[in-house]
GUMARDREN-684295 format. One record per residue (C-alpha): z, y, x; residue number from 1. Coordinates in Angstrom, 1 decimal. Example, Ala and Ser with C-alpha at 12.3 -4.5 7.8 and 13.67 -1.06 7.14 Angstrom:
GUMARDREN-684295
R       c3       c2       c1     n
R      7.8     -4.5     12.3     1
R      7.1     -1.1     13.7     2
//
This chain:
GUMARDREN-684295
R       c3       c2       c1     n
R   -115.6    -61.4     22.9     1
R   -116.3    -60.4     25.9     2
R   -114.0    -61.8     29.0     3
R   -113.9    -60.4     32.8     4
R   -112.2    -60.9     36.0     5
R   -111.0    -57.3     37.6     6
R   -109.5    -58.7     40.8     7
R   -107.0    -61.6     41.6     8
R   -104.0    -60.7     39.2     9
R   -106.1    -59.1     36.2    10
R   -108.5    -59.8     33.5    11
R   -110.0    -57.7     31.0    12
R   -110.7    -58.9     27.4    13
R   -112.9    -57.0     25.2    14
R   -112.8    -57.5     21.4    15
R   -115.8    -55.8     19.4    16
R   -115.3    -54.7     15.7    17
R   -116.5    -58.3     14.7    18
R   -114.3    -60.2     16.5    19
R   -111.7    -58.4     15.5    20
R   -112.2    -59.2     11.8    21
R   -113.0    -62.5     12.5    22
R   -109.5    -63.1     14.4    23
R   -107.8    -60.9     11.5    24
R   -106.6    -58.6     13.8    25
R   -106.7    -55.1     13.1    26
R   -105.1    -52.6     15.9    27
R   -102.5    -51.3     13.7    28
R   -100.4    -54.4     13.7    29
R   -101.4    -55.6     16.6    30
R    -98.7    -56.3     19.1    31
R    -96.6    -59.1     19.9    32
R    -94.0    -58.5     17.5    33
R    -96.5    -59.5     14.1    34
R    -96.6    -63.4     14.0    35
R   -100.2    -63.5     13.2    36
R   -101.2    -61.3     16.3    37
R    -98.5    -62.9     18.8    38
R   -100.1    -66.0     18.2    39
R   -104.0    -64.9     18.5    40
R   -103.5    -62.9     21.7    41
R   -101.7    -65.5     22.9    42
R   -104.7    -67.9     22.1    43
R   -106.9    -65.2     23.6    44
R   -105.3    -65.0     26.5    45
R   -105.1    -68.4     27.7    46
R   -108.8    -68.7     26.7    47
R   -109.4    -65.8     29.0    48
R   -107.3    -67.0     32.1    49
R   -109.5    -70.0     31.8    50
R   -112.5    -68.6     31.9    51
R   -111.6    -66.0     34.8    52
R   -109.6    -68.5     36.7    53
R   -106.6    -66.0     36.6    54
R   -102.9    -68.0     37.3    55
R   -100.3    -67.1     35.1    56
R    -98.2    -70.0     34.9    57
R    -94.8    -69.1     36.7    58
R    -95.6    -65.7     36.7    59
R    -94.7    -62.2     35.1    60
R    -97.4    -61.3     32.5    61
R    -97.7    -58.1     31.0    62
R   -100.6    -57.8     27.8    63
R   -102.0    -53.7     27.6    64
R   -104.1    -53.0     24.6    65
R   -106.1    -49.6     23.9    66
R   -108.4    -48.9     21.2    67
R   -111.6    -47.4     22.3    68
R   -113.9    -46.9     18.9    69
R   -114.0    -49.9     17.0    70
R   -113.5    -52.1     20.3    71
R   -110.0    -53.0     21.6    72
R   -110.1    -53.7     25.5    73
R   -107.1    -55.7     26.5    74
R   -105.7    -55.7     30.1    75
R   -103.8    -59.2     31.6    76
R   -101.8    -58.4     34.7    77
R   -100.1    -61.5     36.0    78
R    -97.6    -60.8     39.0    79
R    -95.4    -63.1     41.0    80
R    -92.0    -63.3     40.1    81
R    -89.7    -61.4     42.4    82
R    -86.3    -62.6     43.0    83
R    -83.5    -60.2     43.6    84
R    -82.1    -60.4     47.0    85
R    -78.5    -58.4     46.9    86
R    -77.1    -56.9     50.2    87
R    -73.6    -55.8     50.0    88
R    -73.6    -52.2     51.6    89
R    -70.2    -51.2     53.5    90
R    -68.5    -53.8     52.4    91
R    -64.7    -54.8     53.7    92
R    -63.3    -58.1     54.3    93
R    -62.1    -58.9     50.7    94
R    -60.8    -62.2     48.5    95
R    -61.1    -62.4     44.9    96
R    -58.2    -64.0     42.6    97
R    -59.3    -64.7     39.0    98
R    -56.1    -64.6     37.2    99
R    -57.2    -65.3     33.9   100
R    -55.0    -63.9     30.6   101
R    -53.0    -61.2     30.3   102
R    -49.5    -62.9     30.3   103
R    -50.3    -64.6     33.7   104
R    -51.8    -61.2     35.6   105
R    -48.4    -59.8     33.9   106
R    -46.1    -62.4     35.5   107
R    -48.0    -62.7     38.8   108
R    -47.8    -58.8     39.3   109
R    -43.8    -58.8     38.4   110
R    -43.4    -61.6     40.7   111
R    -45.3    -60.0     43.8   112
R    -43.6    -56.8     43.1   113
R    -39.9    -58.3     42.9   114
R    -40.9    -60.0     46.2   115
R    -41.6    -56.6     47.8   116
R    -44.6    -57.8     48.5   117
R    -46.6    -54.4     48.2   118
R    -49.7    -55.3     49.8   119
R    -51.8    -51.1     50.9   120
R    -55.5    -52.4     49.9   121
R    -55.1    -54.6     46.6   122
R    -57.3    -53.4     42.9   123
R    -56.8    -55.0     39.4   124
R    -60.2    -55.5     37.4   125
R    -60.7    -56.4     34.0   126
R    -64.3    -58.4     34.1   127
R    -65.2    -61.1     30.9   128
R    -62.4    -61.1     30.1   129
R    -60.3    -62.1     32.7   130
R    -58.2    -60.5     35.1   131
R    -58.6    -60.1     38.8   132
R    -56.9    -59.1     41.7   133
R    -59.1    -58.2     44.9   134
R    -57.2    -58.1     48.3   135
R    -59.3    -55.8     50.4   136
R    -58.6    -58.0     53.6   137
R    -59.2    -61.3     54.6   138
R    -55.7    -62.6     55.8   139
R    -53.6    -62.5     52.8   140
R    -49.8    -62.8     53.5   141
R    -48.9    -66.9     53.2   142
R    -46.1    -65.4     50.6   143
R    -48.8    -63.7     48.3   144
R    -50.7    -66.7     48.5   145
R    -47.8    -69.2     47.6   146
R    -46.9    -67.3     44.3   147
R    -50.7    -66.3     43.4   148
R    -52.1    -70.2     43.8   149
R    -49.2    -70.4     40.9   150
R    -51.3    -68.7     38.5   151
R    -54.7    -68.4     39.8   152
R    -57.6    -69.7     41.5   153
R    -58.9    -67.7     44.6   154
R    -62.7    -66.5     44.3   155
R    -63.2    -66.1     48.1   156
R    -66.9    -64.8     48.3   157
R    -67.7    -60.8     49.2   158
R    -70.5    -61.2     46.6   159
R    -68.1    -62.3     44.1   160
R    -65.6    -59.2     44.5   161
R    -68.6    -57.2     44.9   162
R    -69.4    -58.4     41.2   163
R    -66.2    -57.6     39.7   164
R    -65.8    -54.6     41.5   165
R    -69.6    -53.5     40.2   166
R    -69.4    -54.6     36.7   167
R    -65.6    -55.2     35.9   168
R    -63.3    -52.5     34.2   169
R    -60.9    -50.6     36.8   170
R    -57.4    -51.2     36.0   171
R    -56.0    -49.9     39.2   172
R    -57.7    -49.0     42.2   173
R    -55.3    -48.0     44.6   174
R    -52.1    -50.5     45.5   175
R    -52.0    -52.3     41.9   176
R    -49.1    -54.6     42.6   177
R    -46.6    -51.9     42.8   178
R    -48.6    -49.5     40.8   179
R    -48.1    -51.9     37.6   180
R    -45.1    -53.6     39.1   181
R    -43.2    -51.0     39.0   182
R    -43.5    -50.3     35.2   183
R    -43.0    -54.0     34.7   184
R    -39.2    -53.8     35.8   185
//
């Protein structure tokens, strides 16, 4: 076996036709999905990192093997971790009620809607599931919020709405408490 250091995030391992047989490995069923060859590359590999010096603790490795005539070279590439930063393009101004169960979204809508209280910029989202309603505004009417602190507990973030919005299902898009109040009555 035959270990060496490419640059700062890589190492190269290479694995003659003897080693090969002598870890049991053969490069048919080699792969982190077999048991047996999970657990020797993973032997390998920390064997190799300290030999090399190579960091992977904390970090995002990725294992490439090729077979080049009897010999298998693997590659270790150990990157940093990137967190996601999320930036909410174009948003609005927006507060997020998660209502909960159907029965309650029901009851909330119908009693908005009786109220006249037909608010231009409001959406209804389905999202795991529980219901929400998303007031694109920040100053919600002191009415709305009387009747929707009933039922429901406000989920004031943009990055929250954002979610919903992103990964919720679309009930009503446009003016949802007289859209589906007015089938309620």
């Amino acid at each position: 076996m035959t270990v060496e250091k490419l640059s700062e995030n890589r190492a190269l391992i290479i694995l003659c036709s003897q080693d090969m047989r002598d870890f049991s490995l053969s490069f048919d069923t080699l792969g982190l999905n077999d048991i047996h060859s999970r657990r020797i590359l993973l032997r390998i590999m920390r064997l190799a990192c300290q030999k090399t010096g190579l960091e992977i603790n904390g970090k995002n490795v990725q294992l490439e093997a090729i077979e080049i005539g009897d010999d298998c070279y693997i590659l270790i590439t150990a990157d940093k971790i990137l967190h996601k930063r999320y930036k909410i393009k174009g948003s609005v101004p927006s507060v997020c009620y998660k209502i909960g169960n159907s029965s309650n979204f029901l009851e909330v809508i119908e009693k908005l809607y009786r109220q006249n209280i037909y608010c231009n910029k409001n959406s209804a989202y389905l999202y795991n599931d529980n219901y929400y309603l998303i007031f694109d505004y920040c100053n919600v009417p002191k009415q709305t919020k009387r009747i929707l602190s009933e039922y429901c507990a406000k989920r004031g973030s943009k990055i929250e709405s954002a979610r919903v919005k992103e990964n919720g299902k679309k009930i009503c898009d446009n003016n949802a408490v007289y859209q589906i109040g007015k089938h309620l009555i």
